[in-house]
C-alpha positions in Angstrom: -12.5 18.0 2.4 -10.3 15.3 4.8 -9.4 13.0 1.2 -8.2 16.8 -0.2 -6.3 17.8 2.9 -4.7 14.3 2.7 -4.0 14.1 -0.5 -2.4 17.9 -0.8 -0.1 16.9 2.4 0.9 13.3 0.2 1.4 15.4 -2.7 3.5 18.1 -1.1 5.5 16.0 0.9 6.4 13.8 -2.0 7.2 16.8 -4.7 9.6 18.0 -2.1 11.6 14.9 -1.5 12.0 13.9 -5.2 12.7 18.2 -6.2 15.3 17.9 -3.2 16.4 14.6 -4.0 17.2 15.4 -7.7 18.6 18.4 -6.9 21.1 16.5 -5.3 22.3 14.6 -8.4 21.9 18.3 -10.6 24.3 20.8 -8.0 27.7 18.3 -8.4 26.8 17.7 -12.1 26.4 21.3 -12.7 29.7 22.0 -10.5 31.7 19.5 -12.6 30.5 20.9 -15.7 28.5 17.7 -16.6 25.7 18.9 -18.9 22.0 18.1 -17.6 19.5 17.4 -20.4 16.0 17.2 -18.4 15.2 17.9 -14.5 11.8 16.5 -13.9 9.3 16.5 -10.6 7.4 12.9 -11.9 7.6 11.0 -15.0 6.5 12.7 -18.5 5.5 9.4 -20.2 5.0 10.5 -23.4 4.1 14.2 -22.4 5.0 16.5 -20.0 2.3 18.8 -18.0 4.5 21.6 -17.9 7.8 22.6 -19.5 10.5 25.2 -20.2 14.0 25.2 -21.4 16.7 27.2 -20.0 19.9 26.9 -21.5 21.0 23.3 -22.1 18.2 22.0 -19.3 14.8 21.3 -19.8 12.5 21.6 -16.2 9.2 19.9 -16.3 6.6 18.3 -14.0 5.5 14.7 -15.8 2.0 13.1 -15.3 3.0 10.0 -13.9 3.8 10.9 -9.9 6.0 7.9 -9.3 9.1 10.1 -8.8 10.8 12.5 -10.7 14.9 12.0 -12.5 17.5 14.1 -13.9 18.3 13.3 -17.3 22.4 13.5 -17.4 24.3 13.4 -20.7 26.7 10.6 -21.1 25.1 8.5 -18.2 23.6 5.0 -18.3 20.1 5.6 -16.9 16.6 4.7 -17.0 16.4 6.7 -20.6 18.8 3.9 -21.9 19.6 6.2 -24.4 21.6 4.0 -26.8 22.6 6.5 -29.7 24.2 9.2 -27.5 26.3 6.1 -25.9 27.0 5.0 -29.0 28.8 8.2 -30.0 32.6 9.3 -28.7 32.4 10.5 -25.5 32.3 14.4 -25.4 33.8 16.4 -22.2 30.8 17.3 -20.8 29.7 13.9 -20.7 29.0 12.1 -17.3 31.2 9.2 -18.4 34.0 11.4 -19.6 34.7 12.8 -15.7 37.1 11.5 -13.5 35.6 8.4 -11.2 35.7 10.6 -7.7 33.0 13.1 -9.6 30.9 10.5 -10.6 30.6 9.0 -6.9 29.7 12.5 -5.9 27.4 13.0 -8.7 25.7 9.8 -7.9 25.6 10.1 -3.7 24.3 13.5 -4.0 20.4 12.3 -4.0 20.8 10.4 -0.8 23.1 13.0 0.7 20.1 15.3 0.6 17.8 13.0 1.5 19.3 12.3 4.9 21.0 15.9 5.2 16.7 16.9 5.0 15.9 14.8 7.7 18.2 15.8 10.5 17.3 19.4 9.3 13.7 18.9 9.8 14.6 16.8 13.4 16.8 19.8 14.4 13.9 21.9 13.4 11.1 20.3 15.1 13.3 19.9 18.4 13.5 24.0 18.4 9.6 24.8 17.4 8.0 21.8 19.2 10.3 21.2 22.1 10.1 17.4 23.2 6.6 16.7 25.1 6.3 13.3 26.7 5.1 10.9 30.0 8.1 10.1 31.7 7.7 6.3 31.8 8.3 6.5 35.9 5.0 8.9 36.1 3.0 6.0 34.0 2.2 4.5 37.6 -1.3 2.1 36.4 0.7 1.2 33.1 -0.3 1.1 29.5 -3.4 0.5 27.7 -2.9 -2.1 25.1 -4.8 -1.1 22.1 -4.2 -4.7 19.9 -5.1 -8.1 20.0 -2.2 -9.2 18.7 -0.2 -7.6 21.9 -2.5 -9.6 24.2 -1.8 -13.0 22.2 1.6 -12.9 23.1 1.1 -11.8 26.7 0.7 -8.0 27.4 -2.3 -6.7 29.6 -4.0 -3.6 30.0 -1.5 -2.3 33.2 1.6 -3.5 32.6 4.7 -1.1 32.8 7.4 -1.3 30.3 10.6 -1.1 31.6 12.8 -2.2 28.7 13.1 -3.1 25.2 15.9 -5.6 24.2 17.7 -4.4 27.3 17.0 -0.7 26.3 15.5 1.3 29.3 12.5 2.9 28.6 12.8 6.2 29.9 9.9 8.2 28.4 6.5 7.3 26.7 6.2 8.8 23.3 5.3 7.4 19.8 8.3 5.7 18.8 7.4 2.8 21.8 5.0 1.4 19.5 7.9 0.5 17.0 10.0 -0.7 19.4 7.9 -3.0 20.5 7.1 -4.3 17.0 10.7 -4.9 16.5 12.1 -6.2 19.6 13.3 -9.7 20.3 12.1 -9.5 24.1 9.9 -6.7 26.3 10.4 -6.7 30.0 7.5 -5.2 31.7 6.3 -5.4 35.1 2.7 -6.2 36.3 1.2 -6.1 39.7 4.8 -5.1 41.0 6.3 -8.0 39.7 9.0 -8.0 36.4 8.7 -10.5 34.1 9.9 -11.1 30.4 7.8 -11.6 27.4 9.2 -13.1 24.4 8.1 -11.5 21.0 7.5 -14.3 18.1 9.8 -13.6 15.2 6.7 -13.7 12.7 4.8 -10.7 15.2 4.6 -8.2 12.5 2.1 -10.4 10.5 0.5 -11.5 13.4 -0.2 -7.8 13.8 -1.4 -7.6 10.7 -4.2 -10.4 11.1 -5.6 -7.4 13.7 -7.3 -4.3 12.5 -4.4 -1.2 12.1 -4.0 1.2 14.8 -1.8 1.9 17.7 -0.5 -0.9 19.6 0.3 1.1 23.3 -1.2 4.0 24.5 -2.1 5.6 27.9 -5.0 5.3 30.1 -8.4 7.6 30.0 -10.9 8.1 31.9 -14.0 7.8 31.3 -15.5 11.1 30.0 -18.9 11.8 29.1 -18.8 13.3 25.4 -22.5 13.5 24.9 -25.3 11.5 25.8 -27.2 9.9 22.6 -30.2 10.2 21.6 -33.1 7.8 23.4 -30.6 6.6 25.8 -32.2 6.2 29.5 -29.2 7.7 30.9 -30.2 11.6 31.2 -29.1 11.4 34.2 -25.1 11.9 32.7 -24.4 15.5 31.5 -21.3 16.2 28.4 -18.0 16.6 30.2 -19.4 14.2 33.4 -15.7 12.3 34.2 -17.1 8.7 35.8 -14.4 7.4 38.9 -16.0 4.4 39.9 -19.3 2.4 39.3 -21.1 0.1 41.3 -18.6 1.0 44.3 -16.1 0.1 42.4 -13.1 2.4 41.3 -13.4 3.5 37.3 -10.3 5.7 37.2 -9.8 4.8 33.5 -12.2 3.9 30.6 -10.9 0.5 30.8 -12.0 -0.4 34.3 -15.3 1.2 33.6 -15.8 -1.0 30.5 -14.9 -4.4 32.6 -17.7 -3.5 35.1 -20.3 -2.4 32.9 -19.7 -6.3 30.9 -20.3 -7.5 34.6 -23.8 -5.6 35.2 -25.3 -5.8 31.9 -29.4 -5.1 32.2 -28.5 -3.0 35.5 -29.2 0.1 37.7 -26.0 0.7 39.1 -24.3 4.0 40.9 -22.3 5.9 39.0 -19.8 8.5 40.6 -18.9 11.2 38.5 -17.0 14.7 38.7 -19.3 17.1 37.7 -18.4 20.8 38.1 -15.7 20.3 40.1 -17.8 18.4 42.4 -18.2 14.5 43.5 -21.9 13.4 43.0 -23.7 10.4 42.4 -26.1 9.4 39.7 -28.1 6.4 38.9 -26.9 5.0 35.4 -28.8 2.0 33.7 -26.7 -0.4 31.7 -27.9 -2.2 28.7 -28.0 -6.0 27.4 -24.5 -4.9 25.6 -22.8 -3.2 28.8 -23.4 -0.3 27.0 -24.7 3.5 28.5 -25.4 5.1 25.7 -23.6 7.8 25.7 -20.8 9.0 23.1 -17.2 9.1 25.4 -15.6 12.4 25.5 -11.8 13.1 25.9 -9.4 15.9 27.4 -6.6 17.6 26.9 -3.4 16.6 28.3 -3.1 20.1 30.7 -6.4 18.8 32.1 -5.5 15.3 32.9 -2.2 16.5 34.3 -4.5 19.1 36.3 -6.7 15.9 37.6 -3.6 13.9 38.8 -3.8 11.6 35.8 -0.4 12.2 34.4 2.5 14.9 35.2 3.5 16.0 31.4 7.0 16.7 30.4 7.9 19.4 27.9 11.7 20.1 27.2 12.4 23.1 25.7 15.9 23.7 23.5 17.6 26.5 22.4 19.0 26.3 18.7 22.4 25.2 19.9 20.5 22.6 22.4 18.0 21.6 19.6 21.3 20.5 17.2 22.2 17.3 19.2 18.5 16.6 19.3 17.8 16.4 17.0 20.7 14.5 15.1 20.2 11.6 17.7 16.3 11.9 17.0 17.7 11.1 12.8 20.1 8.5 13.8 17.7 6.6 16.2 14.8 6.7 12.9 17.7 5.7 10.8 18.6 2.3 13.2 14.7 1.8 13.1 14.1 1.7 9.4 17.4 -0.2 9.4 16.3 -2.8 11.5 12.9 -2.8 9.5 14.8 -3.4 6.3 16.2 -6.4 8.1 12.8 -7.8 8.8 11.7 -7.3 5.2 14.4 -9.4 3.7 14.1 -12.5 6.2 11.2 -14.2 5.1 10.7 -16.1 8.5 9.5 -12.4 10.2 6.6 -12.5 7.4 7.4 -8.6 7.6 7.6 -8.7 3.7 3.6 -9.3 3.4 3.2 -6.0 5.0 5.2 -4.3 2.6 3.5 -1.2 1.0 2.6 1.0 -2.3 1.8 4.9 -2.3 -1.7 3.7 -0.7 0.4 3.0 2.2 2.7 6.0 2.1 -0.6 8.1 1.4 -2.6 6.4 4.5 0.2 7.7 7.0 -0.9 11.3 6.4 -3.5 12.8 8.7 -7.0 13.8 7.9 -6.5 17.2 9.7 -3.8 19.4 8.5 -0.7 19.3 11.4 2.3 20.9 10.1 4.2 19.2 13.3 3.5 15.8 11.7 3.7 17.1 8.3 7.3 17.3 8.9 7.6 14.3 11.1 6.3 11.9 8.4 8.3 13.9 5.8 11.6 13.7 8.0 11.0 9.3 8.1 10.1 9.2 4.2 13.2 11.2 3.9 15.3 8.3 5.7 13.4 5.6 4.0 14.0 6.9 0.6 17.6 7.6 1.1 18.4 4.6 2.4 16.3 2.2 -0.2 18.5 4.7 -3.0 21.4 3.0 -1.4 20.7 -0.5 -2.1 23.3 -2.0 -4.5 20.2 -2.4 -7.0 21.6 -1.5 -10.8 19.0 1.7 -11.8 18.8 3.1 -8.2 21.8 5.4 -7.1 23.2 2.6 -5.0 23.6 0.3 -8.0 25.7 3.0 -9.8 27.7 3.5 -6.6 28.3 -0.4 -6.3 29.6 -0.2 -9.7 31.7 3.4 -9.5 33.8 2.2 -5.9 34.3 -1.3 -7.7 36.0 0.9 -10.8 37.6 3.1 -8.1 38.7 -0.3 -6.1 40.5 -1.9 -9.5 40.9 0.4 -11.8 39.0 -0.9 -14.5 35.8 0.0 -15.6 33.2 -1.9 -16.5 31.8 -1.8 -20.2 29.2 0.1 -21.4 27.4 -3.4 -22.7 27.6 -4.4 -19.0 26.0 -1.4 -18.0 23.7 -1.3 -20.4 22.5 -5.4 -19.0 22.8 -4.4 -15.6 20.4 -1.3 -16.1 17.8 -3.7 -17.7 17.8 -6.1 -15.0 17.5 -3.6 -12.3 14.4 -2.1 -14.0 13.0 -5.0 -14.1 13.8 -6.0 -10.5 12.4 -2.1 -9.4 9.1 -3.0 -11.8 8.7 -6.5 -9.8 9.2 -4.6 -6.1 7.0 -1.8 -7.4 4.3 -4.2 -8.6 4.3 -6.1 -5.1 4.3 -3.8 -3.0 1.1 -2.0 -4.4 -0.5 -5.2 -5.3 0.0 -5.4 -1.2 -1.6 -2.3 -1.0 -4.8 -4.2 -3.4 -4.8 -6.7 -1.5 -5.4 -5.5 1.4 -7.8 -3.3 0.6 -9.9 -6.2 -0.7 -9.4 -8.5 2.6 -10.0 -5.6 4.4 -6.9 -5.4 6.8 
């Protein structure tokens, strides 16, 4: 049931960036009367799964879900169709309309890929709100959740006070990409600031590390259920241990550094039971272990308990506008800046580089529409922006080509982009191949 839920919100997500995508390139074509042969959600290699003509375009879905195309007459595409170029160009031909058109054509895709994404953004800031830890109310710090964080010098405690000179003004998920990225992380520990340099190759550092989050807040120590033929029946489900041994447990972390330092044990444990303070006798084995499975709670409960005072920020439609456009520009910087990384070898951020295993391992096991949209919003972004690179057979290359025409004046030959169409399939079939041989690798290393 999880793989099906996963695999329906992959699917989904997917069909409706390529349909949207495409649609893109088919309204401005349509507009400037440029005929559209075929409008297809995946490839039809051979065959088609479904198909119907209306009027001068054939709709289809393809078997081969590694994106979907429009099929445009008089355009130099990934059909390479050689005989219709080879004929005199008819009016309702893509290369018989005026330059300007053919940029619009062509820009459309991305258009609506990033148009999608503020949408969604300005959405989610109106349904959702914005709920967060200010980073001033994150008084004991963070829990660091990866080795690779503590390598290069973070502890379980420290405060985060900027990132490349950015103030950190609230905790929420996207600290765990700024850190990745940044150059430098000034944190404070014990009441003291000091600066830790991040290692240009971090990201595959992190990668030597098993997958997770890197940051997240403290716990405490709850009692989820006590296991079977553990001495400890003393505990009870939804006990919330403070401190052990005399000694303050306020998180899960604290507790765990005790219980390593009275392994084979009877120790005190105090616990909130009820409402109440009591104390029970807990027995700790050769492991530091209790036996017990840990529990967690809600946020309105740890807020409740003095843990953390949670922020939520509600926004009118108007409100939820400017929102959510900053939200789209800030994930567009990101991916940016990731980009960046990919392409400079010393970062090693081009080993992490992934296929549709990765894409498909983002989605949740548990259906969420809020992060439904949130992961559909970024893969938005992402495939906008890699439709922009000045790559002969995505959009970008035919923009690259169109503004250099616009620019001079002079076209270039249908032999040159015939050659040019070639060689950026071929480059697209290399990328394509590495980044889901990644994606086998991986899974055979395990990591």
């Amino acid at each position: 049931m999880d793989i099906f839920i996963k695999l329906s919100q992959f699917l989904l997500s997917l069909s409706l960036l390529i349909i949207l995508h495409e649609l893109g390139h088919f309204i401005p074509a349509k507009l400037f009367k440029t005929r559209v042969e075929k409008f297809y959600l995946f490839f039809d290699v051979k065959y088609s799964l479904l198909k119907k003509k209306i009027g001068e375009t054939e709709y289809g879905i393809g078997w081969l879900p590694l994106g979907g195309y429009v099929k445009i007459s008089g355009m130099i595409d990934e059909s390479m169709d050689k005989e219709q170029m080879a004929l005199p160009p008819q009016p309702w031909e893509f290369r018989s309309k005026p330059a300007y058109q053919r940029l619009i054509i062509m820009l459309g895709g991305v258009t609506v890929n990033f148009i999608l994404a503020f949408i969604i953004y300005i959405g989610m800031a109106y349904v959702y709100g914005d709920i967060y830890i200010a980073n001033d109310d994150l008084k004991d710090g963070l829990l660091i959740e990866n080795k690779a964080l503590e390598n290069v010098g973070f502890k379980t405690g420290d405060k985060i006070i900027s990132v490349d000179d950015q103030k950190i003004v609230k905790f929420d998920n996207d600290i765990n990409m700024k850190v990745v990225m940044a150059k430098e992380v000034l944190i404070e520990r014990n009441g003291a600031e000091q600066t830790i340099k991040m290692p240009i190759d971090f990201v595959d550092q992190l990668s030597k590390f098993e997958k997770g989050q890197l940051l997240g807040i403290r716990m405490p120590f709850v009692v989820g259920s006590v296991l079977e033929g553990s001495k400890n029946t003393a505990l009870q489900p939804k006990d919330i241990v403070i401190s052990l041994n005399g000694q303050p447990a306020k998180y899960f972390d604290q507790a765990q550094t005790i219980l390593e330092n009275n392994k084979n044990k009877t120790i005190d444990a105090t616990v909130i039971r009820d409402q109440k303070e009591i104390q029970v006798p807990v027995i700790v084995s050769n492991d530091g272990k209790l036996g017990i499975a840990r529990g967690g709670l809600g946020m309105d409960s740890l807020e409740k308990l003095g843990y953390y005072k949670i922020s939520k920020q509600e926004f009118s439609l108007l409100e939820s506008i400017p929102v959510g456009i900053t939200k789209g520009k800030d994930q567009l910087v990101g991916y940016g800046k990731q980009l960046k990384m990919i392409f400079s070898p010393s970062t090693g951020a081009y080993k992490q580089v992934g296929g549709f295993k990765a894409i498909f391992d983002i989605f949740p096991n548990t259906w969420s529409w809020e992060t439904f949209w949130r992961i559909t919003a970024l893969l938005s972004i992402m495939l906008g922006v890699m439709n922009l690179l000045p790559i002969p057979a995505l959009d970008g290359g035919h923009v690259t080509f169109l503004l250099y025409e616009i620019v001079s004046g002079r076209k270039p030959s249908d032999k040159f982009l015939e050659n040019a169409q070639l060689v950026g399939f071929v480059l697209l079939i290399t990328l394509l191949l590495f980044a889901n041989g990644n994606d086998i690798y991986k899974a055979i290393v395990g990591r």
